[in-house]
N, C-alpha and C positions, 0 to 999 in steps of 0.2 A: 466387058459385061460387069454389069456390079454385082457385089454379092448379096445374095437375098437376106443374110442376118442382119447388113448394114443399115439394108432398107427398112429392114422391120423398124430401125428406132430410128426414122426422118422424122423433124422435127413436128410430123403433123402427131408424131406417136408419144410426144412430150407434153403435150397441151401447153395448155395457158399459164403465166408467170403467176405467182403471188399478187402481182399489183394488174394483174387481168390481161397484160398486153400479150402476144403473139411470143414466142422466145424467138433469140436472133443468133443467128451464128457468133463467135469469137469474133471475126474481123469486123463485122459492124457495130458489135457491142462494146468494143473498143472504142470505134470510130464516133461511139455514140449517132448514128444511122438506123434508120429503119431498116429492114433486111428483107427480102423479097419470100417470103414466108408461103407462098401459093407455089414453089418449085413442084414438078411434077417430080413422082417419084421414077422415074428413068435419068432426070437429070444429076447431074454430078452435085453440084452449089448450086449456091442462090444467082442469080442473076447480078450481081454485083459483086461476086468474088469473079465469076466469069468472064464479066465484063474487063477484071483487073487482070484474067488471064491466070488465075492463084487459085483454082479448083480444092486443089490439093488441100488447101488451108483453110477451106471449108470447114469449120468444126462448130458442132453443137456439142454445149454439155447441159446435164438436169439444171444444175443449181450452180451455178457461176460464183455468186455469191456470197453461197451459204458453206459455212463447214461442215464437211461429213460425219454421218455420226457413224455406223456401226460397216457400211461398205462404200468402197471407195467411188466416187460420182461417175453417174452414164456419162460413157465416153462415145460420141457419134465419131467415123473417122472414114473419109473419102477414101476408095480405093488406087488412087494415084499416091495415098498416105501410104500405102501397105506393102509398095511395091518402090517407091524412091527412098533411098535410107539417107541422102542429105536432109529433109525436111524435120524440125524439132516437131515433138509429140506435146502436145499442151498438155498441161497434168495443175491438180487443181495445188492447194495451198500444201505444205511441204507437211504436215502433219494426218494427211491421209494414211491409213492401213495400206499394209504390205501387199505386196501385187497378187498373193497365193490366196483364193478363195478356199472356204473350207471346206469345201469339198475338194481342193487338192491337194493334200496332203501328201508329204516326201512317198519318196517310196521307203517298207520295210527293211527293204534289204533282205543280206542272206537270212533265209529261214532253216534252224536243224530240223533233227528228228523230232523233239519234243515238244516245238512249236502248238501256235495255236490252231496251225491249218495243219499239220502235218496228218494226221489221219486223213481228213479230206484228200490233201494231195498223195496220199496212199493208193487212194481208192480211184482217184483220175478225176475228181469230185470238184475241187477246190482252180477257179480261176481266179487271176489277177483281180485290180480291182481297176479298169481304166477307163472308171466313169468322168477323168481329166487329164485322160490325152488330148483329144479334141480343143481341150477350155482355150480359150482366148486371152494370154495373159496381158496383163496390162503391168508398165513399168512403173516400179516402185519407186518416185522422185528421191527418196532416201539413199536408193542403192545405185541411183543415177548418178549422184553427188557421189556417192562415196568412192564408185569407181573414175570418176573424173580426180577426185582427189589422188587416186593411183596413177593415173596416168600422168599429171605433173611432176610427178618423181621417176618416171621413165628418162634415162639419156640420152642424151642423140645416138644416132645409128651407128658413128665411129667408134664412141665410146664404150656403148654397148658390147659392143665385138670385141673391144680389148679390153672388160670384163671379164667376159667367156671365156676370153681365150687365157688370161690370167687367173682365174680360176681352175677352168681343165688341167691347166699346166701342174700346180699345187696343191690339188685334191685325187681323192681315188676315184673317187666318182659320185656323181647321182647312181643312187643301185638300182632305181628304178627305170631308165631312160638312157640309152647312148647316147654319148655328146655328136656323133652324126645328127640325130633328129634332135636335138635340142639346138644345135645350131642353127639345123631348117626350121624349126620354128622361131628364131631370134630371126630369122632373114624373110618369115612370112610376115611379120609384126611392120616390118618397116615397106613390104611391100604391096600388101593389103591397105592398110594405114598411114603412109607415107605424106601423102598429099594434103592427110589432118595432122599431121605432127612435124608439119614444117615450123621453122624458127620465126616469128613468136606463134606460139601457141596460144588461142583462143578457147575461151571456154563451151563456145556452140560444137568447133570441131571434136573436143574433148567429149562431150555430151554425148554425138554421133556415133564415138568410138564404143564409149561404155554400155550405148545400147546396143550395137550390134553383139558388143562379145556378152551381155547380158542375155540377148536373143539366144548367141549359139546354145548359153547353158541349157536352156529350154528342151532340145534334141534328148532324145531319150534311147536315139540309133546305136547299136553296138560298134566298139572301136574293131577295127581290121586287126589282122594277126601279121599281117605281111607289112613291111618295114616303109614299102611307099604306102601301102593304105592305112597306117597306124599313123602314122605321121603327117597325112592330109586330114583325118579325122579329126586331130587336136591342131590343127594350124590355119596360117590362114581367117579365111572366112569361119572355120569351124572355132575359132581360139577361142577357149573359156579363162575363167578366171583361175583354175585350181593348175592351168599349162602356162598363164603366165605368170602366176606367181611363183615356179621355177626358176623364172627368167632374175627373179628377183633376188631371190633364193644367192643366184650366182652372184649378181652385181654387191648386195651385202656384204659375203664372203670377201669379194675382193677389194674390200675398201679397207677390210679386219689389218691386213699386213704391212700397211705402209704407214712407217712414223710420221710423216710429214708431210707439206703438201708440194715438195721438190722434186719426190717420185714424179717420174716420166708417167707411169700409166696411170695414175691417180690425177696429175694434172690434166690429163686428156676428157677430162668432164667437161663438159659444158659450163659455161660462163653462169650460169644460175645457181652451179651449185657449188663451185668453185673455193668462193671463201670459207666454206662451211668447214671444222673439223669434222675430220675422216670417222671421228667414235660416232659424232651428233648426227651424221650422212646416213651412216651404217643403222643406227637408229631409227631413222627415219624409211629408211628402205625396208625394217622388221617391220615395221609398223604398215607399211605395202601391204606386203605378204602376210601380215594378219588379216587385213581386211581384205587379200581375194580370198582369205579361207571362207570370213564372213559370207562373201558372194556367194561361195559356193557350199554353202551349208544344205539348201534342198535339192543337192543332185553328190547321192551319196557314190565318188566314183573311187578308184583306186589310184590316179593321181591324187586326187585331193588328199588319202594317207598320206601319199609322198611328198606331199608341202607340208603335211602336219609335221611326218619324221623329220625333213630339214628345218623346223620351224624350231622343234624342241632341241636339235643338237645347236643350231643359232641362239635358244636361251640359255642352255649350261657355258654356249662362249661367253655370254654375255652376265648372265646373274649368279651362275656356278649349278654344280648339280645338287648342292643342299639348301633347294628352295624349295616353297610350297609350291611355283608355279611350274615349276621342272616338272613336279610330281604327278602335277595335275595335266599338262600335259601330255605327260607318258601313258597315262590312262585314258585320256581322249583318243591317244591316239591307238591304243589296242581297241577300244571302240570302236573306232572308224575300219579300223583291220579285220575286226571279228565281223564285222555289219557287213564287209564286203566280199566276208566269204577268203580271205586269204591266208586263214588259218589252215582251211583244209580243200586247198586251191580246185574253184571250179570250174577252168578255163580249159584249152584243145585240149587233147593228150600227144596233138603233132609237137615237135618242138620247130615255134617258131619265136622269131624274136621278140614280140609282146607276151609270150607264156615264160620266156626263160627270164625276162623284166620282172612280170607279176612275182615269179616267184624267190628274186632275188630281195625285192622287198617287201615278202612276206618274212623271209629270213631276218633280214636288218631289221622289221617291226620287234621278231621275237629276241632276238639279241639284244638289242638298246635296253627292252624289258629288261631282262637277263643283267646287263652292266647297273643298270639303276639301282635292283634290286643288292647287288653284289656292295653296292657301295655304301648304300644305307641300312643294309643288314637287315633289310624287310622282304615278306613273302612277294615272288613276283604276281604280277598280274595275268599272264598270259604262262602256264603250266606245260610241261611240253609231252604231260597227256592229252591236252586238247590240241596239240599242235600236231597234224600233219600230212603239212606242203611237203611237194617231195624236192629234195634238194635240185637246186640248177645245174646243167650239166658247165664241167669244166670248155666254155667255149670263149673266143675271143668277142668281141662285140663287132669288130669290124665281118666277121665270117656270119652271126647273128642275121645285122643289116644283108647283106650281100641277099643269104638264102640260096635256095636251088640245088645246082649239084656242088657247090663249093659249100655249102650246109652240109651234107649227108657225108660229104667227104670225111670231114673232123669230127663227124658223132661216131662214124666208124672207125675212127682214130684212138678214141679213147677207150681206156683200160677200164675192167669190167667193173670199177666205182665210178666211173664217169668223170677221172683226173684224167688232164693229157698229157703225155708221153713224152714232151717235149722238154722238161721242168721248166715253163712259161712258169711269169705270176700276170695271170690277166686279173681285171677287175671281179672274174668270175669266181677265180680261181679265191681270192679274197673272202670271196662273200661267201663260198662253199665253205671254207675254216672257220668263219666265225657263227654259221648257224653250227656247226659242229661241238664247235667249240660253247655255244650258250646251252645245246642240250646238256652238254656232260657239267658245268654248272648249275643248271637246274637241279639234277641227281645230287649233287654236292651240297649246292643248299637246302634240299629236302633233308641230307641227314643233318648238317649243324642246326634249323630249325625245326625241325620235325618234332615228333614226342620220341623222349629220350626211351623210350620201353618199346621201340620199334630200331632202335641201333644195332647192325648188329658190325662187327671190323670186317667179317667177312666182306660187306659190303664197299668198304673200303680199298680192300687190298682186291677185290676185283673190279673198280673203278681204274686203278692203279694201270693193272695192263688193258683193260680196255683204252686206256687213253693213249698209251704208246701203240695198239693197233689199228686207233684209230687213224693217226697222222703218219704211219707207217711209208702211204703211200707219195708223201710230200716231204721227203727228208731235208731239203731245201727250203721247206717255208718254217721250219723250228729249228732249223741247227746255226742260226747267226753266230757268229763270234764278233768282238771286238774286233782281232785284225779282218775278220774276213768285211765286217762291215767300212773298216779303214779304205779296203781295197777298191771295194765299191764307190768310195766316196772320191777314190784316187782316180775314177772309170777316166782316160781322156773323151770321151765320147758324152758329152752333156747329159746328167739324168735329172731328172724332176724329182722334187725333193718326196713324192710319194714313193719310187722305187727305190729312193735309199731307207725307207720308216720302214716298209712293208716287212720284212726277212726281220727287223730289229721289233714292232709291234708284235709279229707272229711269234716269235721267242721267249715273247714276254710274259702272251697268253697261255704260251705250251707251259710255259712255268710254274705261272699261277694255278693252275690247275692243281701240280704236285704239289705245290706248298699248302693248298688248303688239302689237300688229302693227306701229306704229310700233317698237317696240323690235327687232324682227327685223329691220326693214328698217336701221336705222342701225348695228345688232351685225352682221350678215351680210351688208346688203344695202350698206354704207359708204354711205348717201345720207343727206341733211344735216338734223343735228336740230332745225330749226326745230318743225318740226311733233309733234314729242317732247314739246319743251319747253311748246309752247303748250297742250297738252295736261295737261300735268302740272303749272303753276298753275292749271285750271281746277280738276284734281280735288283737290287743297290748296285753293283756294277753295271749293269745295263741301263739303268733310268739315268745313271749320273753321266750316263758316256752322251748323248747328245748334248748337255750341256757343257761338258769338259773339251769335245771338239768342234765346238762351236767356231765358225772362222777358217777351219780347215780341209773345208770342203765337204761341213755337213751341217746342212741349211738346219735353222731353226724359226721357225714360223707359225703364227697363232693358227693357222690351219691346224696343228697336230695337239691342242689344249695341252701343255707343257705340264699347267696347270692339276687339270685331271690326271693326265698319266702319273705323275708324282703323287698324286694323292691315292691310287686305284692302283699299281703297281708298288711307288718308293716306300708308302708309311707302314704298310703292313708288314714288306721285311724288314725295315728298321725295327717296328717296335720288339720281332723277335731278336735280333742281333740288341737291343737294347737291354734286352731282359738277361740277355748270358751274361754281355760287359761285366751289366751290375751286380750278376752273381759272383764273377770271377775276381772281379774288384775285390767284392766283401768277401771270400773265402781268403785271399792274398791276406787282407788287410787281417784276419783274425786269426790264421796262421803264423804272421809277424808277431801277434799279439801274445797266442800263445806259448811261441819259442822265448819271448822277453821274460815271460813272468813264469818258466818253467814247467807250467803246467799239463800235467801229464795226461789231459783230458784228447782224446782222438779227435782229430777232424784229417777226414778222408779228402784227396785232392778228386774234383772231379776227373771225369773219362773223358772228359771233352775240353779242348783248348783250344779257344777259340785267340785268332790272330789280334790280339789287342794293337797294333800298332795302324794294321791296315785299316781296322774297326774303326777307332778314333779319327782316321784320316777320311773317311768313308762319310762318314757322320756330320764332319765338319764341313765336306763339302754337300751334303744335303742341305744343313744350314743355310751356306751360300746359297745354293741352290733355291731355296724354297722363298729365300729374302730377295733372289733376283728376281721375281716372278712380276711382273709391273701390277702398279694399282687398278689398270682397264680390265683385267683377265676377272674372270667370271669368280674361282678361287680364290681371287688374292688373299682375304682375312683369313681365310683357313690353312693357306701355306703358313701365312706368320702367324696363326697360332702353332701351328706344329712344327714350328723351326723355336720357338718358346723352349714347346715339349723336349723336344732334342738335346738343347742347351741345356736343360735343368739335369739329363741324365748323365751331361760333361761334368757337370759342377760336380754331380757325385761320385764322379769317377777319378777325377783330380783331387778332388775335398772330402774326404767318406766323413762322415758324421762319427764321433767319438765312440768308441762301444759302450752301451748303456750295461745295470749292472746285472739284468738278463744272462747279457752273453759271460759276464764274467764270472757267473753260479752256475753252470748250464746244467747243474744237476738239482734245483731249485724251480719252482715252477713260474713260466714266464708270464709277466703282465699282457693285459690285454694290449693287440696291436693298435696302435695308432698313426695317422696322419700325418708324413712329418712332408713337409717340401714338396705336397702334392703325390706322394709313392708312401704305400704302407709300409712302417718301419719291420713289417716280419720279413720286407725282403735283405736286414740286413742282422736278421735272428738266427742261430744257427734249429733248424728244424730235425724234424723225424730223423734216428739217426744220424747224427753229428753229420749230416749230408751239406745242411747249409741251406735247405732249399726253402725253409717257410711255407708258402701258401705254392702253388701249386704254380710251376715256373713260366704260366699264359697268363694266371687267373688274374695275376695283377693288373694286365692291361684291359680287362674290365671294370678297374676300379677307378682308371684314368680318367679323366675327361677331357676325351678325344675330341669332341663336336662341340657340343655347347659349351661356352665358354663365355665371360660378360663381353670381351675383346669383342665377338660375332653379332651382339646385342645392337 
């Protein structure tokens, strides 16, 4: 039966052309033929597409010829059109408006309290607005193209697989998705679609693909909670753009680690992409997975966050984390997080395996926030008073998928924080420590930014044990050691290079903690920095040991931004191990000074002696360290600006600058400080109290130029 909207616009409902004749369908207007323009309205075509047996391709439009001005051209479309998805959709000149009339507009999104409906929806008052659920969308030739253009950078099917499978291998995970249905979804791609993505690929079969999976986006259906309904919902016939651009997500990744193109699973690409370098590949695969975000910009869903989050941690591999477009999309992507309601999660209260998803990256949204922020010394974006998702239970992902009674088994298993009992480190378990871990950074950075007339140490020193009771119940995921990490890496039983980082990144983070709370306490709080320091050759010990056992059974790989860590862990403790050196240096050196020339003036040794020899050794392999870092890595000009910095504080630790004649009147008032070598010379003035200390023994490495530097220009 046809359908009565279609009928309405037969071409008897179009009138007459501009030059008076009858309008004709596409195939005769083509064929330049008359077209049987007297079709009753119960028939399908004119009499001459009929005749060819090609109903289907029956197509009227308003104005064939004319460019559209303000909406896109009446589209006529047989119902044999509506229902065969091989058949191409005629669509007018490639400069028509986008398919969304304006009357349909995205949905809101989450709406809070203080919204613009919120009273209404108080009152029960306030419905949707679904005056274009109904609409009839018509495809935008633009976005047709563009997902055609994605799909030419899709692999074949073998290759695909050993992506995935080289990726799951070397990564913690997608936080938002188990690699079980991500895999079903790489295996619906080629099974759904398989017959259009034979070798060579055409651009008509291309065309078909992009519109069906542009179709699925359309669905406005809620996703399933249960692991086979979650999973046929985004797969398949359902697949959108925001579920394959995951897929992309992985193929990227796994192009990131292989120097050459001799690698075994690198060479297994397909002959088209073959000769390409692996950086230029990897490029062009971001470049994918931008534009299915594109696609998927008017269906605001909570996958689509999680192509955003893997899109930005893909730019800080790729450009570093001190760029404008890091920034900007760190904030798109609390956008897309907040709009989706994942701030203050609205999904079951059962726990099933798409609620303990949602909520894993909801955590990873506000974390990344959290490291951004930590790194560039700016106010986050997402505050973690407006946050709160309730954390994911400590569950494995295989027990997740499963469901049932092997679900309820292991909820009942776990200890009354929702850790399990077993000291597993699942993916879960990961993602629990680091939203924990970003809240109590949040508090941290409130008081170093904050207003200083709202400080109080108090709040410090109970920071302090809150954080030891925090991770109380995971003594194993913060207590790495050097041998115990050795031993791990000695396992005879093959581990993936994430279960050896996991236990050595968790150490890193329990650390940093104390070192910034230790920093508040010795900046503000004047209490003594023993426990600073000791702090801060651990974490110089720990950044340096992956690269120092390199080759020895602990993998090093651009999955883990060597980059970042060194720069987000190494430089912050250096520059305090830097600041004592060169205190100790120049106490040494003006000591020598004063025993030479007799003088009976006091200089107190300090109370703290730090290991000058391990120091020096520490430092110079940072250096190394920072210069081995290759020029593809996102960081590189910022390693070798602060392998620069490094070097200039050896120079002065081996070469001390002569003592000016300041030091040698110290009961005479000293000249103003100045600039010498990049470091304020008061740090080699003796200060308050023949102490030695000058300007205040942090303040200097705000006088540094850490960041901008011409080098970065």
């Amino acid at each position: 039966m046809i359908d009565p909207e279609i009928m309405s616009i037969r071409p008897t409902a179009l009138g007459r052309r501009r030059n008076g004749l009858q309008p004709a369908c596409e195939n005769c207007r083509k064929a330049k033929v008359k077209c049987d323009t007297t079709t009753s309205p119960q028939d399908e075509a004119c009499s001459r597409c009929r005749k060819r047996q090609i109903p289907s391709e029956c197509i009227f439009l308003e104005a064939p010829m004319s460019k559209p001005r303000r909406q896109s051209p009446l589209q006529v479309r047989s119902p044999a059109q509506t229902t065969n998805s091989h058949v191409s959709i005629d669509t007018p000149t490639p400069s028509s408006s986008h398919w969304i009339p304006s009357d349909s507009t995205p949905a809101p999104g989450f709406l809070g309290v203080t919204s613009y409906s919120a009273t209404l929806d108080s009152s029960g008052l306030y419905t949707p607005d679904e005056s274009s659920a109904g609409a009839d969308k018509q495809f935008d030739p633009r976005d047709v193209a563009i997902g055609v253009n994605i799909l030419k950078y899709l692999p074949d099917q073998q290759t695909s697989e050993n992506f995935l499978e080289l990726y799951i291998s070397l990564t913690s995970g997608l936080m938002g998705i188990p690699w079980a249905i991500l895999r079903q979804i790489l295996a619906s791609v080629f099974s759904t679609y398989g017959h259009l993505l034979k070798s060579p690929r055409t651009e008509s079969d291309l065309e078909e693909i992009s519109r069906r999976i542009i179709q699925a986006g359309y669905g406005t259906g809620t996703e399933a909670d249960d692991a086979t309904g979650w999973a046929a919902s985004i797969s398949g016939t359902n697949l959108r753009w925001d579920t394959l651009g995951l897929l992309y997500v992985a193929f990227a990744y796994a192009c990131l680690p292989h120097p050459d193109h001799s690698n075994t699973d690198y060479a297994l690409i397909d002959k088209r992409n073959v000769v390409k370098d692996r950086a230029v590949y990897a490029r062009e695969l971001k470049t994918c997975l931008e534009n299915c975000i594109q696609l998927s910009r008017n269906s605001i869903r909570p996958l689509l966050c999680n192509l955003l989050y893997k899109n930005m941690l893909f730019e800080t591999n790729l450009e570093g984390d001190n760029r404008l477009s890091v920034w900007r999309l760190n904030h798109d992507l609390v956008a897309v997080a907040t709009a989706t309601g994942l701030h203050c999660y609205q999904g079951t209260s059962e726990v099933t395996v798409r609620s303990e998803m949602m909520k894993r990256l909801s955590g990873c949204v506000f974390r990344i926030d959290k490291e951004l922020a930590m790194f560039t010394g700016r106010p986050p974006a997402l505050g973690r008073r407006y946050y709160t998702c309730p954390l994911p239970l400590d569950l494995d992902d295989d027990v997740l998928v499963a469901g049932g009674e092997v679900l309820q088994e292991e909820i009942a298993a776990l200890d009354e924080n929702g850790w399990n009992k077993k000291g597993a480190t699942f993916p879960s378990t990961l993602c629990r420590f680091v939203i924990l871990t970003a809240r109590l950074l949040d508090e941290v950075m409130e008081l170093f930014l904050g207003s200083p007339s709202d400080f109080r140490i108090d709040q410090v020193n109970e920071l302090k044990t809150r954080t030891i009771e925090t991770f109380a119940p995971i003594p194993h995921f913060i207590s790495a050691t050097k041998d115990s990490l050795r031993m791990l890496a000695q396992n005879p039983l093959p581990l993936s290079p994430a279960l050896l980082w996991r236990p050595l990144l968790g150490r890193m983070d329990y650390l940093r903690i104390h070192f910034l709370l230790e920093r508040l306490s010795v900046e503000r709080g004047l209490e003594s920095k023993n426990k600073l320091l000791e702090i801060s050759r651990e974490m110089v010990d720990l950044t340096l040991f992956p690269w120092l056992e390199r080759g020895r059974g602990f993998t090093v790989t651009r999955f883990y931004d060597l980059d970042s860590t060194l720069i987000i862990y190494g430089i912050p403790a250096i520059g305090i191990l830097c600041t004592e050196l060169l205190k100790q240096t120049r106490l040494t050196h003006q000591t020598r000074h004063l025993h030479s020339s007799s003088t009976s003036s006091p200089c107190i040794s300090p109370n703290i002696k730090l290991p000058a020899a391990e120091t020096v050794q520490n430092l110079s392999h940072m250096i190394a360290f920072l210069e081995w870092i290759t020029p593809d890595a996102g960081n590189y000009k910022l390693c070798q600006h602060m392998a620069q910095v490094i070097k200039r504080v050896l120079e002065r630790v081996f070469e001390p600058p002569p003592l000016n004649s300041d030091e040698q009147r110290p009961n005479e008032q000293a000249e103003q400080p100045t600039m010498a070598g990049g470091f304020e010379s008061s740090l080699w003035t003796a200060g308050v109290d023949g102490l030695g200390m000058g300007m205040d023994d942090l303040e200097w490495l705000n006088t540094m130029d850490w960041i901008v530097d011409p080098f970065l220009m």
